[in-house]
Structure formats: structure tokens, C-alpha cells
C-alpha positions as CSV (number, residue, x, y, z in Angstrom):
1,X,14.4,-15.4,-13.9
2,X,10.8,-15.2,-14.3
3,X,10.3,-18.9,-13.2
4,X,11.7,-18.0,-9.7
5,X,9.0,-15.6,-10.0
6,X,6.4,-17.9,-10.8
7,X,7.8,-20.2,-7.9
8,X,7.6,-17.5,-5.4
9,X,3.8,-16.5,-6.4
10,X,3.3,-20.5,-5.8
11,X,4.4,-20.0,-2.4
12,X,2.3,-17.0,-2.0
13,X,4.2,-14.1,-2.0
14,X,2.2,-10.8,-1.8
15,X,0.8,-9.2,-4.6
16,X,2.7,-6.2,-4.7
17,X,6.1,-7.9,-4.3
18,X,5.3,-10.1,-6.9
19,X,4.6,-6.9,-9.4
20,X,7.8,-4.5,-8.5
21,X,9.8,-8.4,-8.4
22,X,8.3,-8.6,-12.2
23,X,9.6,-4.9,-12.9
24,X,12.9,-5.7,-11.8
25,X,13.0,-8.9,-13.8
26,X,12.2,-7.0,-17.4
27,X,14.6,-4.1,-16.6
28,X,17.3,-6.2,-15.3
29,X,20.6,-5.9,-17.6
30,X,19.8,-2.9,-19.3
31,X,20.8,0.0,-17.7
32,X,18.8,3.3,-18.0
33,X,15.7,1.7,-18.3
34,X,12.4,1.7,-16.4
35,X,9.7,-1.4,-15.8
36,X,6.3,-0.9,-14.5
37,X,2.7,-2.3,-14.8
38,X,-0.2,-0.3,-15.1
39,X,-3.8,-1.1,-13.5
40,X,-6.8,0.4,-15.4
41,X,-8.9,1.0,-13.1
42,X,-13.2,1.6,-12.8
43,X,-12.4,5.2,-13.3
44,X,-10.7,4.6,-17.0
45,X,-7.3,5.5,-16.0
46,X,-4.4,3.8,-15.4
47,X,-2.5,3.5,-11.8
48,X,1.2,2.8,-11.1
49,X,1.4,-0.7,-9.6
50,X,4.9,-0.6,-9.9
51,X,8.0,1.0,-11.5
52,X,11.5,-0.8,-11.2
53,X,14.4,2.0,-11.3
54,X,12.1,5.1,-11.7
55,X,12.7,8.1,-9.9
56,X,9.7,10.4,-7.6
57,X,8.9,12.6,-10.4
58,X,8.6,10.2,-13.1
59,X,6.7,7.7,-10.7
60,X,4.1,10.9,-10.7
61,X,4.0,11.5,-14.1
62,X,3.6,7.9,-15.2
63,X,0.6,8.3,-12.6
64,X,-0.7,11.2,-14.5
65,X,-1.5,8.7,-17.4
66,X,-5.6,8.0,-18.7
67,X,-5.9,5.5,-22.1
68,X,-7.5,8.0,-23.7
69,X,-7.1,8.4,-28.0
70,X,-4.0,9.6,-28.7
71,X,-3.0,10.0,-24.7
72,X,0.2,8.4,-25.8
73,X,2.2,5.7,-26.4
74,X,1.9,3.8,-22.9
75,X,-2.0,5.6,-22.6
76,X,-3.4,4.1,-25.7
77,X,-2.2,0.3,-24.8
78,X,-5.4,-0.2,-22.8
79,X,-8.2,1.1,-25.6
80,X,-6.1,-0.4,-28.8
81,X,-5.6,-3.8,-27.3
82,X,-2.6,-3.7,-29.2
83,X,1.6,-3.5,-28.5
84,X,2.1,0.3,-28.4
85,X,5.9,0.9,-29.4
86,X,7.2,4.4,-29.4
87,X,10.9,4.8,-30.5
88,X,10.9,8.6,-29.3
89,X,8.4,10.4,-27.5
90,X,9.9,13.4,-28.4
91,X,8.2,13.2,-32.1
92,X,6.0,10.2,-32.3
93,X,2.8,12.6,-32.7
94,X,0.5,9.7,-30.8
95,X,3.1,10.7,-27.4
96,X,1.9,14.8,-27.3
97,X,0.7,15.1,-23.7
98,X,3.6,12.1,-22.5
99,X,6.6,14.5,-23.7
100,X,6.7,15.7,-20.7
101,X,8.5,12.3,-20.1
102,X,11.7,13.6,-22.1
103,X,12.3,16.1,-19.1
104,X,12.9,12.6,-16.9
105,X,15.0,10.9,-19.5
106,X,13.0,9.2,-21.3
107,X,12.9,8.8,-25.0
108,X,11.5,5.4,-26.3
109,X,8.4,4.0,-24.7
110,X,7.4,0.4,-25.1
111,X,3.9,-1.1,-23.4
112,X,2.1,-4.3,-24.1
113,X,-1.8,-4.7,-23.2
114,X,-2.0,-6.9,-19.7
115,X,-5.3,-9.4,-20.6
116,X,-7.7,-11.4,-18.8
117,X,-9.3,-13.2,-20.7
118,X,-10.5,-10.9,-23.6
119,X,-10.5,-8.0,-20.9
120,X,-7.7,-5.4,-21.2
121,X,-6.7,-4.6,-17.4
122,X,-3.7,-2.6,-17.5
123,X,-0.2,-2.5,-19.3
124,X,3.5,-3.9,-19.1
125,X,5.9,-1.2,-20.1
126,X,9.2,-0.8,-20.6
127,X,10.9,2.7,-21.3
128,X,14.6,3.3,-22.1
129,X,16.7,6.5,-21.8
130,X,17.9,6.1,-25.9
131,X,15.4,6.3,-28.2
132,X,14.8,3.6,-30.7
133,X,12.8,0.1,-30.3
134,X,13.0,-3.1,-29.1
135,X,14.1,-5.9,-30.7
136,X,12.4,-9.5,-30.6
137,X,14.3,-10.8,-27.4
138,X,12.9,-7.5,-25.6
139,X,9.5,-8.2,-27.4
140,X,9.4,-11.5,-26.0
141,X,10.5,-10.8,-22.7
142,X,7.3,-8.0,-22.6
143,X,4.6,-10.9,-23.6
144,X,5.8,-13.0,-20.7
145,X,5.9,-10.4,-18.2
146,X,2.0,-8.5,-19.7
147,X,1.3,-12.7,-19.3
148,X,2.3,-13.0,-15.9
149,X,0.8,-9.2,-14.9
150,X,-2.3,-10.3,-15.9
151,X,-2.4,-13.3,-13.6
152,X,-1.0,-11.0,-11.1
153,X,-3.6,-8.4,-11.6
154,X,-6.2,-11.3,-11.4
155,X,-4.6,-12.7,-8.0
156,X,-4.7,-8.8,-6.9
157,X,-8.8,-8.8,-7.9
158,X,-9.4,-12.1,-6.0
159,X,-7.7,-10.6,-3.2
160,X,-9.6,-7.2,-3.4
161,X,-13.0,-9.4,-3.7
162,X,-12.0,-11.5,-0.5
163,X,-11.6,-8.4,1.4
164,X,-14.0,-6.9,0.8
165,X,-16.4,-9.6,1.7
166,X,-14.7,-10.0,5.0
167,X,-15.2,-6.5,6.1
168,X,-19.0,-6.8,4.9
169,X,-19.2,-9.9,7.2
170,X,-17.1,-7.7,10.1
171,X,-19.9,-5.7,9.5
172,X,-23.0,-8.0,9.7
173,X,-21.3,-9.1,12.9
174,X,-21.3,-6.5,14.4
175,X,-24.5,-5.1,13.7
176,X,-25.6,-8.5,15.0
177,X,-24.1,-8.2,17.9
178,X,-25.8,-4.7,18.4
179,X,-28.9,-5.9,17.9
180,X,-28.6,-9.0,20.4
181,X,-27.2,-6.3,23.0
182,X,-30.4,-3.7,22.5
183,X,-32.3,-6.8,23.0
184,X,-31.0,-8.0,26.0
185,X,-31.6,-4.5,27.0
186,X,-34.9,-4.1,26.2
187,X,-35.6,-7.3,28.0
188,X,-33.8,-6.2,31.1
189,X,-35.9,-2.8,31.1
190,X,-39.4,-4.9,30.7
191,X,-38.4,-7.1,33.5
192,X,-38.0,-4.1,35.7
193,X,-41.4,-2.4,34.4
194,X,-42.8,-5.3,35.4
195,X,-41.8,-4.8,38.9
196,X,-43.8,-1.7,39.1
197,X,-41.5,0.2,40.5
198,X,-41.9,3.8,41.4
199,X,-40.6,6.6,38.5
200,X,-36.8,7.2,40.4
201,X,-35.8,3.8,40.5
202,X,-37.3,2.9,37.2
203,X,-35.2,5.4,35.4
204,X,-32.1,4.5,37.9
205,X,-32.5,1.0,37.0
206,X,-32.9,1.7,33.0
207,X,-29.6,3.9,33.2
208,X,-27.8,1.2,35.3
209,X,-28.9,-1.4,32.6
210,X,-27.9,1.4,29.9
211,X,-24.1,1.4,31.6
212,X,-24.1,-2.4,31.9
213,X,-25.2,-3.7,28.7
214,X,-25.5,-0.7,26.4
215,X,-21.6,-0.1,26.8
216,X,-21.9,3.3,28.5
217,X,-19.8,4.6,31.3
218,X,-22.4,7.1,32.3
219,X,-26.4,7.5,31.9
220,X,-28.8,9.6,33.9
């Protein structure tokens, strides 16, 4: 399953359909159970990337999440750098402000740290409906998808760099071509001045200049 995944990332699939196909991969065959993958972001929290099976409300509570100490199960992934496994979230006392997940059907929480490099960038979670943990088939199953999120986060960063610089360059451009028009402009008004002609037609001839290279439909 998660070559054809791998295959269709060769073939450039987008980003985001590569991370909710990764989702569906890890929950696929277990009913009652939710995937996502977590960015953490500049601001220090963590944002829902994706979320296979999960309903409105718990897509905006899993949002509500910050890796802050103690934050809970999934929030303290990020800052431990360490698997985080929560067989209820009811009563594990590092899950106090993610109980509120229990009113969405969750119970046991299960997240892996997403690496680059030696850099935590987000989290691979899987939560189930029955409490209790995950055995070493599920285990493994989580270390291949947090390995394959954190390419998929890196392709993601890549992609954010690239456009970025392509709407800086957009920009240059066009403050280029600005600059080449005021000029043209400016050239066009000396050449008139240097007609000497009298004040009305000077300023008649600098507002038809205005209208035909300055871009406005009307100047007086």
C-alpha cells in the first residue's frame, strides 16, 4: 500500500493528496479509527494537514492542538521527540486539556514524531475509538508513514520556498516594468518641454502622455 504511494509522489502527485492518501493508508482495515499528520508550524503549534475518517468537530479540535508540556498525548510528540502512546485519554494524566476528545469518540491516541533530519516537524497519529494500545504491526506501520510525512512535509517546504520566490520575482517584474514605464514617461514629457510650448498645451500634452503610457483613462 504505501509503495503505490511512494510511486504516485514519483509521478508528482500534489502534496496534499499525497498526505490525506497516507492517512487513508494507516487507518485502512481498522474501523473506528482516525489518521492524520500534523505540521508544527513557526508559531509552535501544530496544524491539521490531514485527517482520514474524522468528522468537522474533531477536525477542529485536533486543530486546537500546541506541543506544549503536558498538552497531551498527540501535543507533546513534537517537544519529546519521542512515540507518545496514550491507551485512554480519558485518564492518562499527560491527555488533561485533549479529553475533550472523549466527547468525539476517542479513547486511545497514538502519534509518532515526523523528522527531518534531526528536526521534529510535525506528527503521525493514529487514534482509535477503544482504548488500549497498539501492537508492533500498528507500531511499525506508524514509523513508515511519520517516515514518509516527513518527506512529504519536506516536498511541502520546497514547494512553499519555490513559491514564494516566484511571487517575489512577479514582484521585481513588475516594479520593473513600472519603473521603465515612469521613464518612458518622463522622457516623453522632456521631449515636449523641449518644444517650448505654451502652459495649455504643455499640460494637455503631459495628461495625454499620462493616459497613454501611465495606464490612465483620464488626466487633466
Amino acid at each position: 500500500m504505501l509503495t503505490g504511494l511512494l510511486r504516485d509522489m514519483a509521478a508528482g502527485e500534489s502534496t496534499q493528496r499525497l498526505m490525506e492518501q497516507l492517512c487513508a493508508i494507516v487507518r485502512q482495515g481498522a474501523a473506528g479509527r482516525i489518521a492524520c499528520v500534523m505540521r508544527l508550524g513557526p508559531d509552535g503549534r501544530l496544524h491539521l494537514l490531514a485527517a482520514a475518517g474524522a468528522a468537522p468537530a474533531l477536525v477542529a479540535a485536533l486543530e486546537e492542538m500546541a506541543p506544549e508540556p503536558w498538552a497531551g498525548s498527540c501535543a507533546g510528540a513534537p517537544q519529546d521527540a519521542a512515540p507518545v502512546l496514550a491507551a485512554d485519554v480519558r485518564h492518562d494524566p499527560r491527555c488533561a486539556e485533549q479529553r475533550a476528545l472523549a466527547a468525539h469518540g476517542i479513547r486511545a491516541f497514538w502519534c509518532l514524531p515526523v523528522r527531518q533530519g534531526g528536526r521534529v516537524v510535525g506528527i503521525m497519529a493514529l487514534c482509535d475509538a477503544a482504548p488500549g494500545l497498539p501492537g508492533p504491526a500498528w507500531l511499525q506501520l506508524l514509523e513508515q508513514a511519520a517516515t514518509i510525512a516527513g518527506s512529504l512535509l519536506r516536498l511541502l517546504e520546497l514547494q512553499e520556498v519555490q513559491a514564494a520566490q516566484q511571487e517575489a520575482q512577479c514582484r521585481q517584474i513588475e516594479q520593473m516594468q513600472r519603473l521603465i514605464g515612469f521613464n518612458a514617461m518622463l522622457a516623453k514629457v522632456n521631449q515636449l518641454a523641449a518644444g517650448r510650448p505654451n502652459t495649455a498645451a504643455l499640460y494637455e500634452g503631459i495628461c495625454r502622455i499620462a493616459v497613454v503610457l501611465g495606464g490612465l483613462r483620464l488626466a487633466w
